[in-house]
N, CA and C of each residue as an Amber inpcrd file, in Angstrom:
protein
   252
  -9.5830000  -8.9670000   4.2180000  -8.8220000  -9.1710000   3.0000000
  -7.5080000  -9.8480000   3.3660000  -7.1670000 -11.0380000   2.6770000
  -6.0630000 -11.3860000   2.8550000  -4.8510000 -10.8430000   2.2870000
  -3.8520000 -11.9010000   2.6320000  -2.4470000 -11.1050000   1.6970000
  -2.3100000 -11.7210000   0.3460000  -2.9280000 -12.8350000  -0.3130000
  -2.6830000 -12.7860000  -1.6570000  -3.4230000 -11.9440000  -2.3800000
  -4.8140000 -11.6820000  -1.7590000  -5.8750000 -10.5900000  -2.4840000
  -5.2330000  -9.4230000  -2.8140000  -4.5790000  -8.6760000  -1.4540000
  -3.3790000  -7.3830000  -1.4950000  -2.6370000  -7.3560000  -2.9110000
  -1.9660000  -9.0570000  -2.6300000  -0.5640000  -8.8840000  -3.9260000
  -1.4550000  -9.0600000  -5.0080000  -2.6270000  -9.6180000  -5.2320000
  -3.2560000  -9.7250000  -6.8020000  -3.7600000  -7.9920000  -6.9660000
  -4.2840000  -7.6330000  -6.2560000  -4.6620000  -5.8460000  -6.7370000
  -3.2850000  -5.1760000  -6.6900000  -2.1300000  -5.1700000  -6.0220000
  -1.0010000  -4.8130000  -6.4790000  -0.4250000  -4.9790000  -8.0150000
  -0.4310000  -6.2320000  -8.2320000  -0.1770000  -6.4870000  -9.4950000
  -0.9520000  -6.1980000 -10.4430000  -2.0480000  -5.8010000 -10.2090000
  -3.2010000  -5.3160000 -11.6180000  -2.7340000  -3.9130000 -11.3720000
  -1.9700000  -3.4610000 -10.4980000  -2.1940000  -1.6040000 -10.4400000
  -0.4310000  -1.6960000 -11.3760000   0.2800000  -2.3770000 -11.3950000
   1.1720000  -2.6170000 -12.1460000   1.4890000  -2.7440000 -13.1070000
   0.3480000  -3.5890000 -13.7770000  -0.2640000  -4.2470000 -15.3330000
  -0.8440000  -3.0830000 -16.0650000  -1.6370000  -2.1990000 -15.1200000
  -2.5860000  -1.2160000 -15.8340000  -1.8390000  -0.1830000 -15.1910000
  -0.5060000   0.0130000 -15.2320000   0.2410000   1.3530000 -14.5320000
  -0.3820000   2.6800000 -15.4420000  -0.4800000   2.5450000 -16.6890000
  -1.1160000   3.3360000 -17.2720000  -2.1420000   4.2080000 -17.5610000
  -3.1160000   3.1670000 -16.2120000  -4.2830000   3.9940000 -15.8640000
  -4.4720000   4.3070000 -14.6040000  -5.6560000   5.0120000 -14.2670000
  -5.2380000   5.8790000 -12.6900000  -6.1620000   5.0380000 -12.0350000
  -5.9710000   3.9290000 -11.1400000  -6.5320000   2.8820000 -10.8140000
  -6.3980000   3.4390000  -8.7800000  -7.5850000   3.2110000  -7.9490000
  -7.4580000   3.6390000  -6.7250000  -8.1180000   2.7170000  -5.9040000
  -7.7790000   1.5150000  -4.8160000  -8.7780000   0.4570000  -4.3830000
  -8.6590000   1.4180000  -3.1550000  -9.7660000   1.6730000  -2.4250000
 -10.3390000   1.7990000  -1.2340000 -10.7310000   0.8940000  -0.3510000
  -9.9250000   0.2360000   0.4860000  -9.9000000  -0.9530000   1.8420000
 -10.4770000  -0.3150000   3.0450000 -11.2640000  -1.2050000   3.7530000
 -11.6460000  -0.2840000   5.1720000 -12.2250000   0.0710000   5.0830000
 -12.6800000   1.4640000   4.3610000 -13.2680000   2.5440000   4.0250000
 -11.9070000   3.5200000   4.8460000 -11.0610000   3.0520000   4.9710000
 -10.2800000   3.8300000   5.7510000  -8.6600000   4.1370000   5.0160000
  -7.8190000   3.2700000   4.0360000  -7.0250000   3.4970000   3.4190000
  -7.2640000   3.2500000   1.5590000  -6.4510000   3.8920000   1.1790000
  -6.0350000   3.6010000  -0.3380000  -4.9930000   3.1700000  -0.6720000
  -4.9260000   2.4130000  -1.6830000  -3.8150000   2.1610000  -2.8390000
  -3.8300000   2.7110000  -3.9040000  -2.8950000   2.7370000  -4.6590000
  -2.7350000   3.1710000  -5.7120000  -1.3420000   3.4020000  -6.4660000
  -1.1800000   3.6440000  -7.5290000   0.3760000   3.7400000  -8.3430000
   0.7980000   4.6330000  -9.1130000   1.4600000   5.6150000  -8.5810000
   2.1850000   6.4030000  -9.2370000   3.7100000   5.7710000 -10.4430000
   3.2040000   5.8030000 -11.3400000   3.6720000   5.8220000 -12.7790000
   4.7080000   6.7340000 -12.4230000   4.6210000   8.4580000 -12.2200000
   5.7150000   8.8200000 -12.1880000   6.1330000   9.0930000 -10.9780000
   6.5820000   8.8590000  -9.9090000   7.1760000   8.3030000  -9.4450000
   7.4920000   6.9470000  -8.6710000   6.8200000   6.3650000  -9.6220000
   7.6470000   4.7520000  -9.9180000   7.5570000   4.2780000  -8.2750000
   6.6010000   4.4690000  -7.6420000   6.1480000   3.8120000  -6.1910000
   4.4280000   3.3510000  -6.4680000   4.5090000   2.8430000  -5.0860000
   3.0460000   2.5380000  -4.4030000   2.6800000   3.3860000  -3.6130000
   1.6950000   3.9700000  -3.4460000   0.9360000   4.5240000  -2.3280000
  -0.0970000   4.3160000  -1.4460000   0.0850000   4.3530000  -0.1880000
  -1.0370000   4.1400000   0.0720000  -1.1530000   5.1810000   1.1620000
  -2.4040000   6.0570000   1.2890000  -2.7500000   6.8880000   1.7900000
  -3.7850000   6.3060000   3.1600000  -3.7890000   6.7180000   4.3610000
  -4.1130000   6.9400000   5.4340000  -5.3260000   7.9990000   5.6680000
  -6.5850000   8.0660000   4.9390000  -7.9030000   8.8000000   4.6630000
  -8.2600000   9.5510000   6.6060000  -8.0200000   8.8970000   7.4270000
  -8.6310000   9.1680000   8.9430000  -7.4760000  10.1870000   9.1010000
  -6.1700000   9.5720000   8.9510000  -5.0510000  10.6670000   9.8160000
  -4.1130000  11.2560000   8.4790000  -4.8560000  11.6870000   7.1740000
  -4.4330000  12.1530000   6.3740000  -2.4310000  12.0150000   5.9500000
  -2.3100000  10.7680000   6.0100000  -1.0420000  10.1760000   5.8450000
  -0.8450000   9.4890000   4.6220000  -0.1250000   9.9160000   3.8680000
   0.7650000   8.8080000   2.3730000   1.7320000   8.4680000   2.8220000
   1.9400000   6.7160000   2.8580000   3.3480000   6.2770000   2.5350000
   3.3050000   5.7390000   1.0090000   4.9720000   5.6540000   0.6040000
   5.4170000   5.7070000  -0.3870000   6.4040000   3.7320000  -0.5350000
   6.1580000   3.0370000  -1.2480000   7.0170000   1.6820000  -1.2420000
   7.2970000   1.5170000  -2.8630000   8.4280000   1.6580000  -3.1830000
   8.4460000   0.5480000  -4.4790000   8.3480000  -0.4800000  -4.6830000
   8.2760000  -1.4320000  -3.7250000   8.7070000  -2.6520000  -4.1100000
   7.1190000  -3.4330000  -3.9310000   6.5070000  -3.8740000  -4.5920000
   5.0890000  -4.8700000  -4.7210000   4.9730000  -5.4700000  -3.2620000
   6.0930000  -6.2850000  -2.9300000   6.1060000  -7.1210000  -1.1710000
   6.3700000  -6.4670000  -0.3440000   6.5270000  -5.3210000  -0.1110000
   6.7660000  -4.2270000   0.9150000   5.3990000  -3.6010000   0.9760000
   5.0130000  -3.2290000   0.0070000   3.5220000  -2.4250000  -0.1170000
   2.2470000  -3.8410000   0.5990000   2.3620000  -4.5200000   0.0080000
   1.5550000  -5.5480000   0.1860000   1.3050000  -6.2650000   1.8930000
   2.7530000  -5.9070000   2.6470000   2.8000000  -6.8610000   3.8580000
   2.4340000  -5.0240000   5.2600000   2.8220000  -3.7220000   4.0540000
   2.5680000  -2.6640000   4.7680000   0.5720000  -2.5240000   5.2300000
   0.4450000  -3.2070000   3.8930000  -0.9940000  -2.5230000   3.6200000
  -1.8920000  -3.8160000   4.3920000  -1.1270000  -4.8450000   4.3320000
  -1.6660000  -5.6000000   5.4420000  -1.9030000  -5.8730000   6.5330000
  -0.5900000  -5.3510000   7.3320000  -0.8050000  -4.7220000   8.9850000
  -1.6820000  -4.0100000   8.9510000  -1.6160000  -2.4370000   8.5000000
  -2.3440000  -1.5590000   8.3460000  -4.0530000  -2.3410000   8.5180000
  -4.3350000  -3.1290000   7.9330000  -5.5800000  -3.1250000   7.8000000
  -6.1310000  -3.6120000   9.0600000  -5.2450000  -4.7500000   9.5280000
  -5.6420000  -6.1530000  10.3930000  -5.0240000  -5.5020000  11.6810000
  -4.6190000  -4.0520000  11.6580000  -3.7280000  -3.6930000  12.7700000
  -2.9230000  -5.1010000  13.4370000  -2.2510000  -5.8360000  13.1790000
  -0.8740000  -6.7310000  13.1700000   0.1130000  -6.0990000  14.0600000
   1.3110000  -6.7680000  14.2290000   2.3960000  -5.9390000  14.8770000
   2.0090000  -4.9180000  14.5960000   2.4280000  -3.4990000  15.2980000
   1.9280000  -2.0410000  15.2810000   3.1640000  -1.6670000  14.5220000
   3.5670000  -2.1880000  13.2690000   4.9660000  -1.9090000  12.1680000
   4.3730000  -1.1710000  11.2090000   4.6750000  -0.0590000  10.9630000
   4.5640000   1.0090000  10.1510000   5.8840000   1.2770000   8.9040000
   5.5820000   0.6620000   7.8830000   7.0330000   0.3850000   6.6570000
   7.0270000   1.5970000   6.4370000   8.1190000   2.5140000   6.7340000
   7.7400000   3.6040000   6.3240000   8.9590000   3.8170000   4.5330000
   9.5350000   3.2570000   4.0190000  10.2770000   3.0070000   2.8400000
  10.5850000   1.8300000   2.8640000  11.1780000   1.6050000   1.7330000
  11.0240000   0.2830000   0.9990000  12.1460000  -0.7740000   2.1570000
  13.2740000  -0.1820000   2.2820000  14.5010000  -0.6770000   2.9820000
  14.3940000  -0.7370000   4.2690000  13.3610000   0.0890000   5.1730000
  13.5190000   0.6090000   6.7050000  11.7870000   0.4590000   6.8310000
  11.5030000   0.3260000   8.6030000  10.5710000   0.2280000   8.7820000
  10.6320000   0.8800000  10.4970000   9.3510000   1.2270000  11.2460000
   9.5260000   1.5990000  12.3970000   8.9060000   1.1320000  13.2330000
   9.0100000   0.8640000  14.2950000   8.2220000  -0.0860000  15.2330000
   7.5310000   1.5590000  16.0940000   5.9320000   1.2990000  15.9920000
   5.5270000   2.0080000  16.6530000   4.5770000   1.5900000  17.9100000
């Protein structure tokens, strides 16, 4: 999966914030959007981990390492990130 595919299912989980919308990548992580609290999630299914991003391009470039294992950069909030 590339990174515009990422930002187009980002933006439909945005559009339809209203409904409880969950894409499963990998078979190994999720997305998804919490309405109330006004983030992205994406959950870590193998090592039972949620991170949390507000911002659409933070979630999108997180969930993309993540997949392609990329630099080993783990965003862990919207502002800060950790080199692991």
């Amino acid at each position: 999966m590339n990174l515009t595919e990422i930002k187009h299912m980002i933006t439909n989980l945005v559009n339809y914030k209203d409904s409880d919308i969950t894409h499963t990548l990998a078979n190994r992580f999720t997305l998804s959007y919490s309405e109330q609290l006004n983030s992205f999630q994406i959950c870590d299914i193998e090592n039972d981990i949620i991170y949390r991003y507000e911002e659409p391009e933070t979630t999108a470039l997180a969930l993309f390492n993540m997949i392609h294992n990329l630099p080993k950069i783990m965003y862990r909030h919207t502002d800060s990130f950790e080199q692991v």
